[in-house]
PDB file of N, CA, C and O in Angstrom:
ATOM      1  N   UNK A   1       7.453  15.021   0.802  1.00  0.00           N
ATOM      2  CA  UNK A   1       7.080  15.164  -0.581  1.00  0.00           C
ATOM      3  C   UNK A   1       8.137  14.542  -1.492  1.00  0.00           C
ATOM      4  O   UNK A   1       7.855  13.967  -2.544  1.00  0.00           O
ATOM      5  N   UNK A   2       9.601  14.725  -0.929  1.00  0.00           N
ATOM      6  CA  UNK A   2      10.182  14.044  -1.791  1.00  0.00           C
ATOM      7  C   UNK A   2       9.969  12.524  -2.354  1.00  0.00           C
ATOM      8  O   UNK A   2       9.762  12.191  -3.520  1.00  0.00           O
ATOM      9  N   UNK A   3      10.095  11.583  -1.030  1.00  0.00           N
ATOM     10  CA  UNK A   3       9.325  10.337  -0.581  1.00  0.00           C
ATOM     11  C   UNK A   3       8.394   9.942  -1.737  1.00  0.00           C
ATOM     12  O   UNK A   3       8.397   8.792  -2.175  1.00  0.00           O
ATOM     13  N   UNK A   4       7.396  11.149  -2.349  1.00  0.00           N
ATOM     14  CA  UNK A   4       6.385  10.656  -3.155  1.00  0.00           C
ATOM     15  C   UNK A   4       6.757  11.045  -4.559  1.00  0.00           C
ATOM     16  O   UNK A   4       5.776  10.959  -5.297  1.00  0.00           O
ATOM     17  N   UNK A   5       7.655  11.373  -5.064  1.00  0.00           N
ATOM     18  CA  UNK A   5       8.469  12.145  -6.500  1.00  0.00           C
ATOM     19  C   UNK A   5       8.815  11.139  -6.672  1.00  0.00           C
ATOM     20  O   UNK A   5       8.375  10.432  -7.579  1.00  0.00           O
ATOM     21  N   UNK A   6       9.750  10.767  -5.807  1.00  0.00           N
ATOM     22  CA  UNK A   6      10.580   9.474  -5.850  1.00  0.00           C
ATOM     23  C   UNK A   6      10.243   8.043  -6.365  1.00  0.00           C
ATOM     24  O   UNK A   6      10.703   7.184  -7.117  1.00  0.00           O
ATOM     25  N   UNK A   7       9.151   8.274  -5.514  1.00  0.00           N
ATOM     26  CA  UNK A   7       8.379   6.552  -5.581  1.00  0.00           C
ATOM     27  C   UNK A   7       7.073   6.838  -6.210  1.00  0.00           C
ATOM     28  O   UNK A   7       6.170   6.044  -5.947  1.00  0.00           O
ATOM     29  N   UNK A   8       6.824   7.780  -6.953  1.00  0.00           N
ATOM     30  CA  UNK A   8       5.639   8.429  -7.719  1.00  0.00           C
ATOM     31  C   UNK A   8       4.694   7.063  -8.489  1.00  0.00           C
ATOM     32  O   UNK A   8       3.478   6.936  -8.345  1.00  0.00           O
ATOM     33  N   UNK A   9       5.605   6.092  -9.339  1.00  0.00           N
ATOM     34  CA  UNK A   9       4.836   5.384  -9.853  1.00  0.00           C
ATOM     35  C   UNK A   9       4.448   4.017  -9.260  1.00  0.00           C
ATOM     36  O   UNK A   9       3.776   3.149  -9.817  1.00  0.00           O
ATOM     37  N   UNK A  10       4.864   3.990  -8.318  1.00  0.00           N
ATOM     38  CA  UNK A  10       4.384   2.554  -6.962  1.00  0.00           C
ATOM     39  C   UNK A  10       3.170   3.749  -6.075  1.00  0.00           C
ATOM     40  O   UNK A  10       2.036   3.281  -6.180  1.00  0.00           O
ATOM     41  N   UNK A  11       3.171   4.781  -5.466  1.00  0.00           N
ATOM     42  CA  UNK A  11       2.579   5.756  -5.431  1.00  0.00           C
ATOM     43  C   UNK A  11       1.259   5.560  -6.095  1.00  0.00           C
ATOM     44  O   UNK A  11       0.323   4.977  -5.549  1.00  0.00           O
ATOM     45  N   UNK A  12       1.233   5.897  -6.887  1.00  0.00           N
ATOM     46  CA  UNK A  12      -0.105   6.014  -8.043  1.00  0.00           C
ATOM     47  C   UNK A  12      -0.151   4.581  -8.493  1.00  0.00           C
ATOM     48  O   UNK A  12      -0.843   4.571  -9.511  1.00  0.00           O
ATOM     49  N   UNK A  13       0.281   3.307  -8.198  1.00  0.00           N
ATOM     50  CA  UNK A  13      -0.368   2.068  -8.901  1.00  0.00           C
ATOM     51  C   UNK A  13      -1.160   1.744  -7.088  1.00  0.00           C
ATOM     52  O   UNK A  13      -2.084   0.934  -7.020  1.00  0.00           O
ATOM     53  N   UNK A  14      -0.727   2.369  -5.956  1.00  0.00           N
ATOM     54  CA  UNK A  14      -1.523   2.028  -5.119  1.00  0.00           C
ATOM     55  C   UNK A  14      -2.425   3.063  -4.481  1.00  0.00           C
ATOM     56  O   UNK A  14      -2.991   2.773  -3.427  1.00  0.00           O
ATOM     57  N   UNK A  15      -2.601   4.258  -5.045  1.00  0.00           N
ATOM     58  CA  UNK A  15      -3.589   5.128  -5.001  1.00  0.00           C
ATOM     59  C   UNK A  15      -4.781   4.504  -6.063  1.00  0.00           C
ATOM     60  O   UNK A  15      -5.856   4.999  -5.725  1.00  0.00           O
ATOM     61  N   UNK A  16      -4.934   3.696  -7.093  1.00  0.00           N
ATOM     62  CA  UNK A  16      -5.731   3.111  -7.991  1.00  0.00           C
ATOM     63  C   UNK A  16      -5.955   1.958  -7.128  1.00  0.00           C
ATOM     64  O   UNK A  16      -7.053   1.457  -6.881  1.00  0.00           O
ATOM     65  N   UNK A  17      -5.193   1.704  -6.835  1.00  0.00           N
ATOM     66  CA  UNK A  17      -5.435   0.329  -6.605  1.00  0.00           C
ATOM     67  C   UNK A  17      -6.769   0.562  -4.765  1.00  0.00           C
ATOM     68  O   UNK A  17      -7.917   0.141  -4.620  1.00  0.00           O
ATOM     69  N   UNK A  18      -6.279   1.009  -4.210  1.00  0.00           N
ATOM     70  CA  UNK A  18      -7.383   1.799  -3.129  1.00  0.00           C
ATOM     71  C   UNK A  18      -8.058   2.550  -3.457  1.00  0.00           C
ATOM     72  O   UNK A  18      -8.555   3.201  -2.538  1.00  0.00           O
ATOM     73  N   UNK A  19      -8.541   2.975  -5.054  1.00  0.00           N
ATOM     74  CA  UNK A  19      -9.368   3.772  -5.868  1.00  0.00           C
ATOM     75  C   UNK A  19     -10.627   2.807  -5.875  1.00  0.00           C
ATOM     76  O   UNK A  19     -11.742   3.009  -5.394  1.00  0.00           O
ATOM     77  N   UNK A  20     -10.025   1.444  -6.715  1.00  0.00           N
ATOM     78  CA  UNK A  20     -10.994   0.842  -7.412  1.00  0.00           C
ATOM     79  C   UNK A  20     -11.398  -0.433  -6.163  1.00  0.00           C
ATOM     80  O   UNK A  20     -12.371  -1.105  -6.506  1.00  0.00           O
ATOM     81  N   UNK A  21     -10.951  -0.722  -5.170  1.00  0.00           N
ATOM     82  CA  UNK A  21     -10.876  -1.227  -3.899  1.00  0.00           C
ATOM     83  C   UNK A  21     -12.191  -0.578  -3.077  1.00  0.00           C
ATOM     84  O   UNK A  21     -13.061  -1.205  -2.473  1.00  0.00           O
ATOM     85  N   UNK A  22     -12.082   0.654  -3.220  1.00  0.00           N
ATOM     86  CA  UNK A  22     -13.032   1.225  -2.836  1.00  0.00           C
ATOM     87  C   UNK A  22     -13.968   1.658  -3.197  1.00  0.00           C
ATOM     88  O   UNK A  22     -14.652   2.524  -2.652  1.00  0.00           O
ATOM     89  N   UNK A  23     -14.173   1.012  -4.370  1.00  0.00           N
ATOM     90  CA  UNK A  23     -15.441   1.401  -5.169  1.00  0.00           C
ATOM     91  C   UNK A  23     -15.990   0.145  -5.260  1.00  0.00           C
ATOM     92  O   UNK A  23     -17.167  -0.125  -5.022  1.00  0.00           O
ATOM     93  N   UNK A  24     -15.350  -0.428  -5.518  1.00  0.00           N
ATOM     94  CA  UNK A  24     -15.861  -2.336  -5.341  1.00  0.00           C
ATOM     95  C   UNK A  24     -17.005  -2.249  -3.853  1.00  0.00           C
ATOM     96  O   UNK A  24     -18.097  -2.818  -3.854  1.00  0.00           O
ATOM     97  N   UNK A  25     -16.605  -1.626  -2.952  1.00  0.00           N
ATOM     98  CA  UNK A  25     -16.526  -1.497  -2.031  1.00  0.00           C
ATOM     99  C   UNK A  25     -18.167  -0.772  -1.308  1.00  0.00           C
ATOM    100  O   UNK A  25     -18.973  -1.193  -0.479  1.00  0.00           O
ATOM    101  N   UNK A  26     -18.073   0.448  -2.118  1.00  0.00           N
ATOM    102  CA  UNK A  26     -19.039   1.187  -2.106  1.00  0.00           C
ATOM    103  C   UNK A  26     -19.936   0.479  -3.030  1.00  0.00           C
ATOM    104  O   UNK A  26     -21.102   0.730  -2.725  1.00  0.00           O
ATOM    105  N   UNK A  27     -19.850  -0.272  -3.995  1.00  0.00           N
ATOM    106  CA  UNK A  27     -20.960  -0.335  -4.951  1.00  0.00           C
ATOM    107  C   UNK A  27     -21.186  -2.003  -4.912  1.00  0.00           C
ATOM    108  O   UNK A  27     -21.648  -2.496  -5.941  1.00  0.00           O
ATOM    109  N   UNK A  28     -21.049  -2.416  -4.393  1.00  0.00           N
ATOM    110  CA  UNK A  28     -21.279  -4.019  -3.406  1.00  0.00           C
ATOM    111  C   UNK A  28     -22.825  -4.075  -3.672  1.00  0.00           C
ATOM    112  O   UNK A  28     -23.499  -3.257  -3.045  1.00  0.00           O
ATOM    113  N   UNK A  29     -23.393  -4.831  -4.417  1.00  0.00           N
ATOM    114  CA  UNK A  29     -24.454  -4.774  -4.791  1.00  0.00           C
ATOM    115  C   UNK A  29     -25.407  -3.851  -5.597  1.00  0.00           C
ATOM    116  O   UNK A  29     -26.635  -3.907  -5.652  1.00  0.00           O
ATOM    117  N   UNK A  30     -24.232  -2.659  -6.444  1.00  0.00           N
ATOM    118  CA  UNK A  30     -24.954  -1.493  -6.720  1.00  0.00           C
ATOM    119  C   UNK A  30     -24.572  -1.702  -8.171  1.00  0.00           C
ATOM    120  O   UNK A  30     -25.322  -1.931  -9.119  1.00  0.00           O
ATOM    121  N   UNK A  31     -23.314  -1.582  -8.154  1.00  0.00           N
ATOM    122  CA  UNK A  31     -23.038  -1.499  -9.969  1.00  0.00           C
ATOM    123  C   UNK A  31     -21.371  -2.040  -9.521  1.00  0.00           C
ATOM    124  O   UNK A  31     -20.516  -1.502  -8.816  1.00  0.00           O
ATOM    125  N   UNK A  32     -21.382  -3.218 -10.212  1.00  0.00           N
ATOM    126  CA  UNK A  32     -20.403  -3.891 -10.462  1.00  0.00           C
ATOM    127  C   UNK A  32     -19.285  -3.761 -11.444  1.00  0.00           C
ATOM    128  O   UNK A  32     -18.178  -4.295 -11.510  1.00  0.00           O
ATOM    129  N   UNK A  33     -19.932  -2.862 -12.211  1.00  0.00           N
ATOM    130  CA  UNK A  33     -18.960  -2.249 -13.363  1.00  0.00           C
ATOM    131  C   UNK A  33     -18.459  -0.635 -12.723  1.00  0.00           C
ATOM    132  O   UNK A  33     -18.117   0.141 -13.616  1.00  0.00           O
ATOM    133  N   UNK A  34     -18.410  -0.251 -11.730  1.00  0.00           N
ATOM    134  CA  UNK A  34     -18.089   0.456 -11.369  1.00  0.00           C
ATOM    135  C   UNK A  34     -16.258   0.994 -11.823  1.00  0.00           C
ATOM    136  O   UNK A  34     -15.700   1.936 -12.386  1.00  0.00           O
ATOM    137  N   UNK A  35     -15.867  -0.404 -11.093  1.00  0.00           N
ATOM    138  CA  UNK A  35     -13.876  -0.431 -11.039  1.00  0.00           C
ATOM    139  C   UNK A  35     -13.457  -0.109 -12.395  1.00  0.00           C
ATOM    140  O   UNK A  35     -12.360   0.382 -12.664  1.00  0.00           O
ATOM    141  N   UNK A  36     -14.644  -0.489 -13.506  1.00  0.00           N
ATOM    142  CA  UNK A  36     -14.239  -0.391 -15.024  1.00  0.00           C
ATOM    143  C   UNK A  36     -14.508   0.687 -15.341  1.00  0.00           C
ATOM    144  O   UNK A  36     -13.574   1.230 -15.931  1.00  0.00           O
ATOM    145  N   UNK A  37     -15.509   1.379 -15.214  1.00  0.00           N
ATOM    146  CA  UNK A  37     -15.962   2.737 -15.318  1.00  0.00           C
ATOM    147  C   UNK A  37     -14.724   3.454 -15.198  1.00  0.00           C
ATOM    148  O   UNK A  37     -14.074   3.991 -16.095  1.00  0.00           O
ATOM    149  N   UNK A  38     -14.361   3.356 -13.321  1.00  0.00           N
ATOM    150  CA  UNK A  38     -13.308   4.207 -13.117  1.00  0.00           C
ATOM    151  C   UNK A  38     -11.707   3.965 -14.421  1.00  0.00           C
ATOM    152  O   UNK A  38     -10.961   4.795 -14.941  1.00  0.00           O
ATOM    153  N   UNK A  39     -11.756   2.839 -14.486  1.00  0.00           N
ATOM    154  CA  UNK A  39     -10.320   2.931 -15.165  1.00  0.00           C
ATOM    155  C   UNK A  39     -10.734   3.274 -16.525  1.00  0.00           C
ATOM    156  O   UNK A  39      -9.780   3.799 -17.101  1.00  0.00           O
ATOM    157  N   UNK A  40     -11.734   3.194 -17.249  1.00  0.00           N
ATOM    158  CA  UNK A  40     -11.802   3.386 -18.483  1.00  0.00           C
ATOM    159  C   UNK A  40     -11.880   5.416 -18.724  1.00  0.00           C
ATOM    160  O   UNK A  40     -11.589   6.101 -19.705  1.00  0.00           O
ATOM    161  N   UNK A  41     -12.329   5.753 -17.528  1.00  0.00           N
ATOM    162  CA  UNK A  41     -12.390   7.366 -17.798  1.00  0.00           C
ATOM    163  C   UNK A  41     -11.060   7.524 -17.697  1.00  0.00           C
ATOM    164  O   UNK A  41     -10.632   8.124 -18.683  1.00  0.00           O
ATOM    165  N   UNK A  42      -9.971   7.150 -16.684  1.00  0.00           N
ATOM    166  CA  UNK A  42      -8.768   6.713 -17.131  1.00  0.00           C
ATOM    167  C   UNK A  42      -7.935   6.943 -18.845  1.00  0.00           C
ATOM    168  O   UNK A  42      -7.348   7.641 -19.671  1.00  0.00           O
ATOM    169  N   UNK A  43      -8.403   5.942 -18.506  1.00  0.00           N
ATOM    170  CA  UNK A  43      -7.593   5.271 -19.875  1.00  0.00           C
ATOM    171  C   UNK A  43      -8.049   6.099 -21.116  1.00  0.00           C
ATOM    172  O   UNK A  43      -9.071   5.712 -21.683  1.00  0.00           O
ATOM    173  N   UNK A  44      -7.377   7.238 -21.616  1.00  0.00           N
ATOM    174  CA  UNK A  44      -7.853   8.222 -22.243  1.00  0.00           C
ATOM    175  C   UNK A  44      -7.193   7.857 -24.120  1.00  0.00           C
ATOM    176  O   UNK A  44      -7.524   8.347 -25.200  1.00  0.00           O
ATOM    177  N   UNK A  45      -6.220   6.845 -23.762  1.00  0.00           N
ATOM    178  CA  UNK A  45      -6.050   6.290 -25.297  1.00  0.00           C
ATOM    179  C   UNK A  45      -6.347   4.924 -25.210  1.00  0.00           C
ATOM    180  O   UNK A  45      -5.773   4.066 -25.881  1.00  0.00           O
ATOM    181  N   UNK A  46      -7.056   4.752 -24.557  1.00  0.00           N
ATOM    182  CA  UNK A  46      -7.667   2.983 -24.761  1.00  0.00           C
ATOM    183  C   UNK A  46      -7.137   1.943 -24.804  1.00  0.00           C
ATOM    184  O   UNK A  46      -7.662   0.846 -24.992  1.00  0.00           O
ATOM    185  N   UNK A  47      -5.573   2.300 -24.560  1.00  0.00           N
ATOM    186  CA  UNK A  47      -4.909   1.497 -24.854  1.00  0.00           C
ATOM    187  C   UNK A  47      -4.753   0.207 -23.588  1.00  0.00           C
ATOM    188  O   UNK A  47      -3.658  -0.261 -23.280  1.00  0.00           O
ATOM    189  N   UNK A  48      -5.829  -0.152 -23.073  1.00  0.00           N
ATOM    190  CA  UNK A  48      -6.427  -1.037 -21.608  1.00  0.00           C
ATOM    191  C   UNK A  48      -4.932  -0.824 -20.579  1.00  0.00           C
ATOM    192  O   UNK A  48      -4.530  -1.797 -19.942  1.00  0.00           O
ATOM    193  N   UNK A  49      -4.457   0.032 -20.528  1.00  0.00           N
ATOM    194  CA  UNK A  49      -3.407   0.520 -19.487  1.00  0.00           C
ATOM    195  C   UNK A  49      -3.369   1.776 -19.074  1.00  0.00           C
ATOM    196  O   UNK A  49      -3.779   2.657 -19.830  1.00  0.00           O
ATOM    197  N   UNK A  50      -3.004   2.004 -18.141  1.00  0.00           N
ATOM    198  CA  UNK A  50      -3.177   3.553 -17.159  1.00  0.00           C
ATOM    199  C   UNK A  50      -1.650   4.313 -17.113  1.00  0.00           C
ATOM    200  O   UNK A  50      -0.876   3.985 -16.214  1.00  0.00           O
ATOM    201  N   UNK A  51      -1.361   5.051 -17.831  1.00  0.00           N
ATOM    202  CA  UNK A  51      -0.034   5.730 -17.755  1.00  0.00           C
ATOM    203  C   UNK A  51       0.253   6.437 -16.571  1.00  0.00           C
ATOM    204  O   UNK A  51      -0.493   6.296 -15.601  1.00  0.00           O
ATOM    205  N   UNK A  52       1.208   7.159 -16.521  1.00  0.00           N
ATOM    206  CA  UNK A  52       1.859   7.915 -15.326  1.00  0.00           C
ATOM    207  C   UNK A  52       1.062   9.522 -15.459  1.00  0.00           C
ATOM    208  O   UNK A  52       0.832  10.446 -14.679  1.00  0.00           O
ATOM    209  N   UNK A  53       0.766   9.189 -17.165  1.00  0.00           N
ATOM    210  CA  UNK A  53      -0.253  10.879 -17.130  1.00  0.00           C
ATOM    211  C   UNK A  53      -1.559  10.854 -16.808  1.00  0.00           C
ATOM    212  O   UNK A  53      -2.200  11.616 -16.084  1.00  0.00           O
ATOM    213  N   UNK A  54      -1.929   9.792 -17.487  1.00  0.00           N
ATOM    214  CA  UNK A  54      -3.217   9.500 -17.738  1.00  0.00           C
ATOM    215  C   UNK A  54      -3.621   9.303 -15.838  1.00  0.00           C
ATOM    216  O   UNK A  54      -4.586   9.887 -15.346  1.00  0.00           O
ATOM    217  N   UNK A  55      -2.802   8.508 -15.112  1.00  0.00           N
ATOM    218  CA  UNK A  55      -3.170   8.257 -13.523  1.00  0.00           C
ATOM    219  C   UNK A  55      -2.960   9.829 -12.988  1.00  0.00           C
ATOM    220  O   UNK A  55      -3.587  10.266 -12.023  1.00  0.00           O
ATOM    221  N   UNK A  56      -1.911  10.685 -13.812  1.00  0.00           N
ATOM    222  CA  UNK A  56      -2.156  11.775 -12.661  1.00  0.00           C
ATOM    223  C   UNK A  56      -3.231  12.513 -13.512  1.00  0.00           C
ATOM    224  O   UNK A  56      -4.100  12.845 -12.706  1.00  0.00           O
ATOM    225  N   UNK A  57      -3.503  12.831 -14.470  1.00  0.00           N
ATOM    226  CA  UNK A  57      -4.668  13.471 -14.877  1.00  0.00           C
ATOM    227  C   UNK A  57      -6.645  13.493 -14.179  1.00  0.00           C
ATOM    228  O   UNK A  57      -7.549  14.280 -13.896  1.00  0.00           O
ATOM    229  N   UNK A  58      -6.280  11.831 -14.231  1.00  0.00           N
ATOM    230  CA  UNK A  58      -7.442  11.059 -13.265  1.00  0.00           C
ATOM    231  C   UNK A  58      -7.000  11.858 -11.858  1.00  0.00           C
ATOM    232  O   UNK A  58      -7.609  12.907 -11.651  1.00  0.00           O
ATOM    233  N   UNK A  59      -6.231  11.548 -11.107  1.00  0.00           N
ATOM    234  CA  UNK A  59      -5.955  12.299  -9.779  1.00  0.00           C
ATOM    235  C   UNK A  59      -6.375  13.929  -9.621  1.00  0.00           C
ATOM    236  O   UNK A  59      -7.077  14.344  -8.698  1.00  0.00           O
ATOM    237  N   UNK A  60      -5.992  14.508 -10.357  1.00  0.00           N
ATOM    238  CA  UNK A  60      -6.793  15.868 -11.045  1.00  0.00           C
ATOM    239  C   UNK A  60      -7.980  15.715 -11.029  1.00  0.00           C
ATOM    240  O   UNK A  60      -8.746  16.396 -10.349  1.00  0.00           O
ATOM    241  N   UNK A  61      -8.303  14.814 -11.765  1.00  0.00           N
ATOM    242  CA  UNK A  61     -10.033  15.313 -11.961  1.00  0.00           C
ATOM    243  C   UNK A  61     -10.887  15.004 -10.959  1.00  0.00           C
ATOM    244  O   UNK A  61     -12.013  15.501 -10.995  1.00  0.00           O
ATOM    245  N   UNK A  62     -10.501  14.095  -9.837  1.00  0.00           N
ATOM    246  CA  UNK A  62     -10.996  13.699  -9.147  1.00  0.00           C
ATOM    247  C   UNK A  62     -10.919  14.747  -7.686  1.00  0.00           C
ATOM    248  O   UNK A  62     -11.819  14.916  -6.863  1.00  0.00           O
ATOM    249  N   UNK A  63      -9.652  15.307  -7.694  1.00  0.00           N
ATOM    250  CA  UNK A  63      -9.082  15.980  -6.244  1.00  0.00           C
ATOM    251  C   UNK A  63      -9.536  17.571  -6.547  1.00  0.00           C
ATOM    252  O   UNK A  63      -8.675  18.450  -6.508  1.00  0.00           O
ATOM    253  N   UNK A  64     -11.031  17.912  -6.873  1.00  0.00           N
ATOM    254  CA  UNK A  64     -12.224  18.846  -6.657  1.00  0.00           C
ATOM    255  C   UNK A  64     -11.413  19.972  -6.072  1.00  0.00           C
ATOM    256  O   UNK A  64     -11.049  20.867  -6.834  1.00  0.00           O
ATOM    257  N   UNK A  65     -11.186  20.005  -5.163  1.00  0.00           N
ATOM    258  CA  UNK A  65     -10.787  21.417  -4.505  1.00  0.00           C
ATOM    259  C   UNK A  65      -8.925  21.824  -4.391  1.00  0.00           C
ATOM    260  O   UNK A  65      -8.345  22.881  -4.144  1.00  0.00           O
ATOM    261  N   UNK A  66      -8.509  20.666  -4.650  1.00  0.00           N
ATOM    262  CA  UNK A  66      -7.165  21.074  -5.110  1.00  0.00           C
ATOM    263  C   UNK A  66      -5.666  20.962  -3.827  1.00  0.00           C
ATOM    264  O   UNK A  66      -4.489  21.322  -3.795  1.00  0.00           O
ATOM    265  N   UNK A  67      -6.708  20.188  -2.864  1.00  0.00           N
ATOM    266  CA  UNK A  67      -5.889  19.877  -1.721  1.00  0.00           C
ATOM    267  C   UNK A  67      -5.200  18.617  -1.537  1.00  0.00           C
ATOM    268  O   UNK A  67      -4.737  18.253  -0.456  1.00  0.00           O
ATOM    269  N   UNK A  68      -5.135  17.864  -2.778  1.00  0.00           N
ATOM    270  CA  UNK A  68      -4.186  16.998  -3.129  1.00  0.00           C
ATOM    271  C   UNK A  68      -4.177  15.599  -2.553  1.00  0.00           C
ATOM    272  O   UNK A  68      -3.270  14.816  -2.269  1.00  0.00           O
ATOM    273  N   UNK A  69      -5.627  15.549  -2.471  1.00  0.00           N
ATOM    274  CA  UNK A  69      -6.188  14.420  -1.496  1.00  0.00           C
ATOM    275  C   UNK A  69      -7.665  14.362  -2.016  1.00  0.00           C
ATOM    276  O   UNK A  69      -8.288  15.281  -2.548  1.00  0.00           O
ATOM    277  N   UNK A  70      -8.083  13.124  -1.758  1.00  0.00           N
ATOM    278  CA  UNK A  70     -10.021  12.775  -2.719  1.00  0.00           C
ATOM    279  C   UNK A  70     -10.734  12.762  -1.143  1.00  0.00           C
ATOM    280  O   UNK A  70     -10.273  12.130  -0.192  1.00  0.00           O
ATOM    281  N   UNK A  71     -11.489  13.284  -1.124  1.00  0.00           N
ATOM    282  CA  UNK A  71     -12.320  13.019   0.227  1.00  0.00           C
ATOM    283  C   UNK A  71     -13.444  12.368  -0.611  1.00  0.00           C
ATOM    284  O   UNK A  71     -13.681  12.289  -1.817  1.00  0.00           O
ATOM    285  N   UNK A  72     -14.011  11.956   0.467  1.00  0.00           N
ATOM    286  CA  UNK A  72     -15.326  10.883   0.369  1.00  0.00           C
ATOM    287  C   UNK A  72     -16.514  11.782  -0.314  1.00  0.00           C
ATOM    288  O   UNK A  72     -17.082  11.287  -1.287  1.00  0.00           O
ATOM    289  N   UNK A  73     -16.860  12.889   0.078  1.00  0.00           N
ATOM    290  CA  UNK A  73     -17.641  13.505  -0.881  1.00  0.00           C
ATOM    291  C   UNK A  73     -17.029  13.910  -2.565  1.00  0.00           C
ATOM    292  O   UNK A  73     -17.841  14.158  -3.457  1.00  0.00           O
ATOM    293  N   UNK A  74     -15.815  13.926  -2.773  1.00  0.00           N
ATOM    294  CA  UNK A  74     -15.168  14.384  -3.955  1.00  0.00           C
ATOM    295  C   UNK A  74     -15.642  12.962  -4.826  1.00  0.00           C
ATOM    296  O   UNK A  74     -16.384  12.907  -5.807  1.00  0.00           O
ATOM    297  N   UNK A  75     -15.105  12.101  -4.275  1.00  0.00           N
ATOM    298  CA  UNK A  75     -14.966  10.517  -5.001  1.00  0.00           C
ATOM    299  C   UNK A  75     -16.102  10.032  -5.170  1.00  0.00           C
ATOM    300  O   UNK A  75     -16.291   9.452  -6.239  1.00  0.00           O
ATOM    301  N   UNK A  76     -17.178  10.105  -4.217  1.00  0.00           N
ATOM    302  CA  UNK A  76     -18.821   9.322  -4.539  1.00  0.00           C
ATOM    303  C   UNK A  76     -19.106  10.626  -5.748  1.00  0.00           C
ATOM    304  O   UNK A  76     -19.677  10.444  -6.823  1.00  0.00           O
ATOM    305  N   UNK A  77     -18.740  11.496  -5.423  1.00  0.00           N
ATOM    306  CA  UNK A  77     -20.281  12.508  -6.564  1.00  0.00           C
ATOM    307  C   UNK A  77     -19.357  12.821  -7.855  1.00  0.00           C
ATOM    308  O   UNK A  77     -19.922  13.251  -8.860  1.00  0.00           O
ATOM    309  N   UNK A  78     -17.622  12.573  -7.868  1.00  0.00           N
ATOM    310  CA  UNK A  78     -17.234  12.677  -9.218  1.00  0.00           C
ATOM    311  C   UNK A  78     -17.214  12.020 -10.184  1.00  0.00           C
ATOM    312  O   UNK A  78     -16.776  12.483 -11.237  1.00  0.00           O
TER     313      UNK A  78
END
């Protein structure tokens, strides 16, 4: 855990980055605006950048049961 305090914001630019990777991913012929979707619920002052709050807030809203990890049912239906 320390490991991830430490390196928290390389951490969370590649937890997004395998966020929106994987939504590209999943939605491959479905909705292409997907990756934007995700970052714009994000981006809570619009300011077209993702802060260190704003990425862990998103991580929150997404990690449903609170085990600090998105499973595949958390991430398709949130």
């Amino acid at each position: 855990m320390a490991f991830l305090h430490d390196h928290r914001s390389v951490v969370l630019a590649l937890i997004i980055a395998v966020i929106i990777a994987t939504l590209m991913h999943i939605s491959s012929g479905v909705d292409v605006n997907a990756p934007l979707d995700l970052f714009h619920m994000g981006d809570k002052d619009n300011n077209s950048a993702l802060s260190m709050d704003e990425c862990n807030k998103m991580w929150l809203s997404l990690d449903v049961d609170g085990d600090e990890a998105i499973g595949k049912i958390e991430f398709i239906f949130k």
